[in-house]
ROGU-531991 format. One line per 5 residues: number of its first residue (from 1); their letters; for each residue x, y, z of N, C-alpha, C. Coordinates in pm, whole numbers, plus 50000, padded with zeros to 5 digits. Example, Ala and Ser with C-alpha at 12.3 -4.5 7.8 and 13.67 -1.06 7.14 Angstrom:
1	as	51319 49431 50780 51230 49550 50780 51320 49670 50780; 51285 49775 50708 51367 49894 50714 51290 50003 50787
***
This chain:
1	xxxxx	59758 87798 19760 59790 87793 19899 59672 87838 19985; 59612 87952 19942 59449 88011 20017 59400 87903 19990; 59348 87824 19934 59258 87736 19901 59307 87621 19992; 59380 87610 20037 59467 87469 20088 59433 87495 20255; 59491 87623 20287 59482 87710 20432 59292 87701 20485
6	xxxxx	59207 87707 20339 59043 87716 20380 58994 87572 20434; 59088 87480 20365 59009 87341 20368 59061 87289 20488; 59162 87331 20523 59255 87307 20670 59115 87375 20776; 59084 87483 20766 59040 87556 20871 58928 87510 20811; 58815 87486 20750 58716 87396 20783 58724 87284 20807
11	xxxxx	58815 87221 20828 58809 87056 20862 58834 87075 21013; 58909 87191 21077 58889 87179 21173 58799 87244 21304; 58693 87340 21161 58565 87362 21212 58488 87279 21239; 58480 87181 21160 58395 87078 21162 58443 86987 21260; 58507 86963 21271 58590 86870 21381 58572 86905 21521
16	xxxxx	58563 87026 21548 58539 87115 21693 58398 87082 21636; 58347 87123 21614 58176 87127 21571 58139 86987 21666; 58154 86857 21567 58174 86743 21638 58177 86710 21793; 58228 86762 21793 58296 86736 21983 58196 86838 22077; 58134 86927 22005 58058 87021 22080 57962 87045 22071
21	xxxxx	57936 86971 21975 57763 86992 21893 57655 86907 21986; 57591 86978 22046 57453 86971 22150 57375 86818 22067; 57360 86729 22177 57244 86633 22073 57115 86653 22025; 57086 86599 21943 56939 86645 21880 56859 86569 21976; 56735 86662 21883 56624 86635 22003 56586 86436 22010
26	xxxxx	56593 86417 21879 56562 86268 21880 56645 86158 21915; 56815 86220 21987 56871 86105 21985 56835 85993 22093; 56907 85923 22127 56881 85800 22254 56973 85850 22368; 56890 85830 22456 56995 85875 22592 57077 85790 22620; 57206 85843 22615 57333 85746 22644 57402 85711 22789
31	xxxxx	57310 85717 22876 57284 85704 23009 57280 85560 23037; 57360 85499 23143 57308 85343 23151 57199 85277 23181; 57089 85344 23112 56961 85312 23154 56917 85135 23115; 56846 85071 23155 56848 84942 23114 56721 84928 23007; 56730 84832 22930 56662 84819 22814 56530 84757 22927
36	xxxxx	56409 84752 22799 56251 84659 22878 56299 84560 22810; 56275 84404 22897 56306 84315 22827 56148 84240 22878; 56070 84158 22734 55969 84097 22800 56037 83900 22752; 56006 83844 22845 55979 83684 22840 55826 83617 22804; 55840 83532 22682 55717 83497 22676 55755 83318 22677
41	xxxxx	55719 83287 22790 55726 83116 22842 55629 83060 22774; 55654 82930 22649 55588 82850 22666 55591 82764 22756; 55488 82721 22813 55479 82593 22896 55357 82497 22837; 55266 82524 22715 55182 82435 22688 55240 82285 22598; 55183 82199 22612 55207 82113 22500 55265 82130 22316
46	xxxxx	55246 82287 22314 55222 82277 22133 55333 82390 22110; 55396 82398 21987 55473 82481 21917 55374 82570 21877; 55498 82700 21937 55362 82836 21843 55432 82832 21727; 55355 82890 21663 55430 82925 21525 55486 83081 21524; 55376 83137 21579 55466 83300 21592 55401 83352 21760
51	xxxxx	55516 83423 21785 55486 83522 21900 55496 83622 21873; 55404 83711 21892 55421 83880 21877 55406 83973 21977; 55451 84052 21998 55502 84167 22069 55477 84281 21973; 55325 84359 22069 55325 84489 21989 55400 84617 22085; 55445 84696 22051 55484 84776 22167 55476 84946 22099
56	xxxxx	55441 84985 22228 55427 85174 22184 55487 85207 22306; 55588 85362 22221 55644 85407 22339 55655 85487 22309; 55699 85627 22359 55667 85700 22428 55738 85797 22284; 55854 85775 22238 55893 85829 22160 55862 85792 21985; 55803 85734 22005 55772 85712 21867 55611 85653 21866
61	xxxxx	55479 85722 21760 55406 85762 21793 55298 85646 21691; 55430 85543 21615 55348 85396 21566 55375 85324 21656; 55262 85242 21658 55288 85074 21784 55387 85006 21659; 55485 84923 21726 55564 84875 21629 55543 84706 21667; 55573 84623 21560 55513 84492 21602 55685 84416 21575
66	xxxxx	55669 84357 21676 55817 84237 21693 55770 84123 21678; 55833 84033 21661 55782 83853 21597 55870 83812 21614; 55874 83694 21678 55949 83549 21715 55894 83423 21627; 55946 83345 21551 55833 83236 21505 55907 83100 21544; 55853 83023 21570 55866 82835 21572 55895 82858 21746
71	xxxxx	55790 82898 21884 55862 82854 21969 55825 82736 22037; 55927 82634 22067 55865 82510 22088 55807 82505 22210; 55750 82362 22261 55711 82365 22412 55800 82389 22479; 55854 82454 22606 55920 82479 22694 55998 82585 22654; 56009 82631 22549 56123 82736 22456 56023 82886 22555
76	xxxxx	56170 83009 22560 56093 83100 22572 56081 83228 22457; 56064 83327 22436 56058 83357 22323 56124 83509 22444; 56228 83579 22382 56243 83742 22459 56318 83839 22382; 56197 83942 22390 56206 84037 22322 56267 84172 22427; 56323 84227 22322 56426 84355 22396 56353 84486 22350
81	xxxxx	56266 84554 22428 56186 84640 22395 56261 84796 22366; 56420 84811 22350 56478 84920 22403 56477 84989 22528; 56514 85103 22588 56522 85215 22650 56379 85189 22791; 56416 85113 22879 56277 85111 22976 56222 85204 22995; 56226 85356 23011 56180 85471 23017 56053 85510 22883
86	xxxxx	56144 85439 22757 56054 85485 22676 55908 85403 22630; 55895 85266 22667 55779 85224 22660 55690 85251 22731; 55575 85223 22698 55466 85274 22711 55382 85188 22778; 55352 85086 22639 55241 84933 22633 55321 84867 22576; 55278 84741 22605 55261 84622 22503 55190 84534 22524
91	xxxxx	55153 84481 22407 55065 84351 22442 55091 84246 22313; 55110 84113 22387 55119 83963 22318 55018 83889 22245; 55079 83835 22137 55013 83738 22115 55056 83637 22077; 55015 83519 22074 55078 83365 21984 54938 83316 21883; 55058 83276 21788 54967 83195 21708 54975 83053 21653
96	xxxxx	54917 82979 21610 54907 82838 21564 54885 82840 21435; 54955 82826 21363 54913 82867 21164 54869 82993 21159; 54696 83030 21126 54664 83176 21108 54585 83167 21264; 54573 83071 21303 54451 83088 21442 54513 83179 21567; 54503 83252 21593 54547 83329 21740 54502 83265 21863
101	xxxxx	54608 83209 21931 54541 83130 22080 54555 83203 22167; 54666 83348 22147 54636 83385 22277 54682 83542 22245; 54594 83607 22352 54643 83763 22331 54643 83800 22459; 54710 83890 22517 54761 83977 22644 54568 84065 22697; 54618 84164 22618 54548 84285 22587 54678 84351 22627
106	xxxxx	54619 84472 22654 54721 84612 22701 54822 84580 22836; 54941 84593 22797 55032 84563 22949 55103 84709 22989; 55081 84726 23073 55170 84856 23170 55290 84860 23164; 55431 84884 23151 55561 84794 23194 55570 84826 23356; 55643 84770 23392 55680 84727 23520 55773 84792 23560
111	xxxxx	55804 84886 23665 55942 84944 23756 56048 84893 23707; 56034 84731 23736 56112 84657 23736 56232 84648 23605; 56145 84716 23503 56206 84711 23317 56192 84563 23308; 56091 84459 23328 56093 84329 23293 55995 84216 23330; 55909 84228 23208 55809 84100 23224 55787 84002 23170
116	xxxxx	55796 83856 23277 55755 83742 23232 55599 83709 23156; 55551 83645 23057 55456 83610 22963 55464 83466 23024; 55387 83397 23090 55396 83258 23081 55254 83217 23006; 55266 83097 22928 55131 83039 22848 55161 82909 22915; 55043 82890 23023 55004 82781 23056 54988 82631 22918
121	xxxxx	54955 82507 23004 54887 82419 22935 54741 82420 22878; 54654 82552 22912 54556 82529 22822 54550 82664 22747; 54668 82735 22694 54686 82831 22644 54601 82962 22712; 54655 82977 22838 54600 83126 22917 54741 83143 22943; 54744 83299 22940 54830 83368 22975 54824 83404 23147
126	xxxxx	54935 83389 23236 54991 83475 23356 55125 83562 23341; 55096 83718 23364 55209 83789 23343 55260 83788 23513; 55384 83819 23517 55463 83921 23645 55535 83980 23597; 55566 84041 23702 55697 84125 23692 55835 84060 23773; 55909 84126 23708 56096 84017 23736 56131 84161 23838
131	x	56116 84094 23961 56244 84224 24049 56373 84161 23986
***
């Protein structure tokens, strides 16, 4: 019966625990904050084969690399960067088999939490920002 009465009263230690337990330092803020979302527009003649998205942020201290592959002409390729607060950088690239046609360099994010990538017809990049 002691033994029965202990497992009762830790289950409902743990259970209060639960409901009251402070978040750790690493969790995600559960705030309706809006995710970074970037758009990368083809508009040239040719299928990329891959789009990449490197991105560093703020909480985590590797650049992490995202990939889209096959986007056709007119297709856009969009990546959901998480938590807008927590990025940092990113920067694009596309490729054609192994050849790289196009790279960003370093991008800022935007107030806005959202940037368009457009790739022209002779494979140059124009970024904005989306109010």
């Amino acid at each position: 019966m002691r033994r029965a009465v202990r497992a009762v009263c830790a289950a409902l230690l743990l259970l209060a625990a639960s409901f009251t337990a402070a978040p750790s330092a690493g969790a995600q803020p559960t705030s309706a904050e809006p995710n970074y979302v970037v758009d990368v527009i083809n508009h040239s003649r040719l299928t990329l084969d891959e789009v990449n998205l490197a991105v560093a942020r703020h909480s985590d201290p590797t650049i992490r690399l995202i990939t889209q592959r096959r986007v056709t002409s007119g297709a856009t390729a969009t990546f959901n960067l998480g938590p807008c607060s927590d990025v940092r950088q990113f920067a694009a690239s596309a490729f054609i088999g192994s050849r790289e046609v196009l790279h960003t360099g370093n991008i800022n994010p935007s107030p806005t939490c959202r940037t368009q990538i457009e790739i022209t017809q002779d494979l140059t990049a124009h970024r904005k920002a989306i109010p």
